[in-house]
PLY file of the C-alpha trace (Angstrom):
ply
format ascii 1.0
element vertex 99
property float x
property float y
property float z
element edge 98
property int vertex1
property int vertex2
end_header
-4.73 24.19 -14.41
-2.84 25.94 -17.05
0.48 23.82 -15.99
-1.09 20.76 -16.16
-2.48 21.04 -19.38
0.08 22.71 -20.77
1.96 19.36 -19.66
-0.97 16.81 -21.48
-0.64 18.64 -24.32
3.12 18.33 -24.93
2.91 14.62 -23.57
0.07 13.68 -26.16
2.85 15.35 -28.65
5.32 13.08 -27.35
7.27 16.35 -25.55
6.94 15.01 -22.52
6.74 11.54 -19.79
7.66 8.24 -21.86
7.83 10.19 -25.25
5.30 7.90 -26.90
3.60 8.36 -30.34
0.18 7.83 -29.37
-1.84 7.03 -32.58
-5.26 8.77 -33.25
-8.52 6.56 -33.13
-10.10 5.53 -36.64
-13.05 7.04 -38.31
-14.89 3.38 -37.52
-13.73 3.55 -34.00
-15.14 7.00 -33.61
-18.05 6.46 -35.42
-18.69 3.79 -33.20
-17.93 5.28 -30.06
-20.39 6.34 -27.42
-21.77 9.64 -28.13
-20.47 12.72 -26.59
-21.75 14.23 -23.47
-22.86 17.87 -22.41
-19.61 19.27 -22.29
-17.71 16.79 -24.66
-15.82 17.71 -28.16
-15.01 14.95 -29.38
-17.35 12.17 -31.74
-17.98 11.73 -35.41
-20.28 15.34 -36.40
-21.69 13.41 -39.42
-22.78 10.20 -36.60
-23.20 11.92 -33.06
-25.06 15.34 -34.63
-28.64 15.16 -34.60
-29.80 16.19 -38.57
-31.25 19.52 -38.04
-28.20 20.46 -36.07
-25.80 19.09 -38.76
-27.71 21.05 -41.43
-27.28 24.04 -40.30
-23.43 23.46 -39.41
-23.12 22.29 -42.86
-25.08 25.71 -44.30
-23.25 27.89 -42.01
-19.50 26.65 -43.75
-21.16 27.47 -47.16
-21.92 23.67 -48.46
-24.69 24.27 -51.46
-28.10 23.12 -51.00
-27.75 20.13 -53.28
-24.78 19.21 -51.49
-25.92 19.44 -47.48
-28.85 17.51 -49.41
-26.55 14.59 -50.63
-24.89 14.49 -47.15
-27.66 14.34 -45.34
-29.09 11.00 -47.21
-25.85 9.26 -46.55
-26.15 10.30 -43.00
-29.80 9.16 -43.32
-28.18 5.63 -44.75
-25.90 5.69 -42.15
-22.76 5.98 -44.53
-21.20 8.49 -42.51
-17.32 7.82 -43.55
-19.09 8.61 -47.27
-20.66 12.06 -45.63
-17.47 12.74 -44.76
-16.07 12.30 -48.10
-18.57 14.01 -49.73
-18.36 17.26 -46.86
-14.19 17.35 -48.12
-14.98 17.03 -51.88
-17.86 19.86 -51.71
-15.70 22.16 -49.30
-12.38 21.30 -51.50
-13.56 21.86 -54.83
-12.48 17.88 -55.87
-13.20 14.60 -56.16
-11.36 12.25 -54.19
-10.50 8.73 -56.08
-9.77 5.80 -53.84
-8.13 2.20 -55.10
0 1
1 2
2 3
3 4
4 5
5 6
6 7
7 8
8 9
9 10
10 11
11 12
12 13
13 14
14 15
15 16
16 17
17 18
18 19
19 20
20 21
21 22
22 23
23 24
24 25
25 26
26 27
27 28
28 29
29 30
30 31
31 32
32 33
33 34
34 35
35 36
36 37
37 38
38 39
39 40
40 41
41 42
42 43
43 44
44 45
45 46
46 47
47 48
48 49
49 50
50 51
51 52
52 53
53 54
54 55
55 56
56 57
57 58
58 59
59 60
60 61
61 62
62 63
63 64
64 65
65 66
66 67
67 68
68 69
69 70
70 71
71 72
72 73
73 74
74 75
75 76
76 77
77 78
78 79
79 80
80 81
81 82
82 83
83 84
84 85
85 86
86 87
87 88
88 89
89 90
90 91
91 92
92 93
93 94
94 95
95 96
96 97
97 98
C-alpha cells in the first residue's frame, strides 16, 4: 500500500508516469459535485456540511459569533463561494477586493 501511494502521490505532482500537470477542479465544479461518502474527504465544507456540523467546525477554528452567523446565512442562501470568502476574510484579519 505504502508503495503505491507513495507512487499516486508523486504522479499527481507530476514526479512520476507521463509527467502531467493535472489541474485542480473549480470551486463551482466542487460545489456542484456529488456529495461525499462515509469515508470520503473531499467536497465543498461550506456546500456538502450539514449546518450544525459546519457551526461547530467554524467555532472550533475561533470564527466570532457574528461571523459563523454571517456565514451561515450565505450558506442558508446558498452563496457558498461568498461563505468561503467571508470564512478567509474573518480567519485572515482582511477584506478581500475583487475587480
Amino acid at each position: 500500500f505504502d508503495k503505491a501511494y507513495a507512487y499516486s502521490v508523486r504522479h499527481m505532482f507530476g514526479k512520476e508516469g507521463k509527467r502531467a500537470d493535472y489541474t485542480p477542479y473549480s470551486c463551482m465544479k466542487v460545489i456542484l459535485s456529488n456529495p461525499p461518502s462515509q469515508g470520503d474527504y473531499h467536497g465543498c465544507p461550506f456546500r456538502h456540511s450539514d449546518p450544525e456540523l459546519l457551526k461547530q467546525k467554524l467555532q472550533f477554528y475561533k470564527v466570532s459569533p457574528s461571523g459563523v452567523n454571517q456565514i451561515l446565512d450565505l450558506v442558508k442562501g446558498m452563496h457558498y463561494q461568498l461563505a468561503c470568502q467571508k470564512y478567509f476574510e474573518l480567519t485572515h484579519n482582511q477584506m478581500l477586493k475583487y475587480q
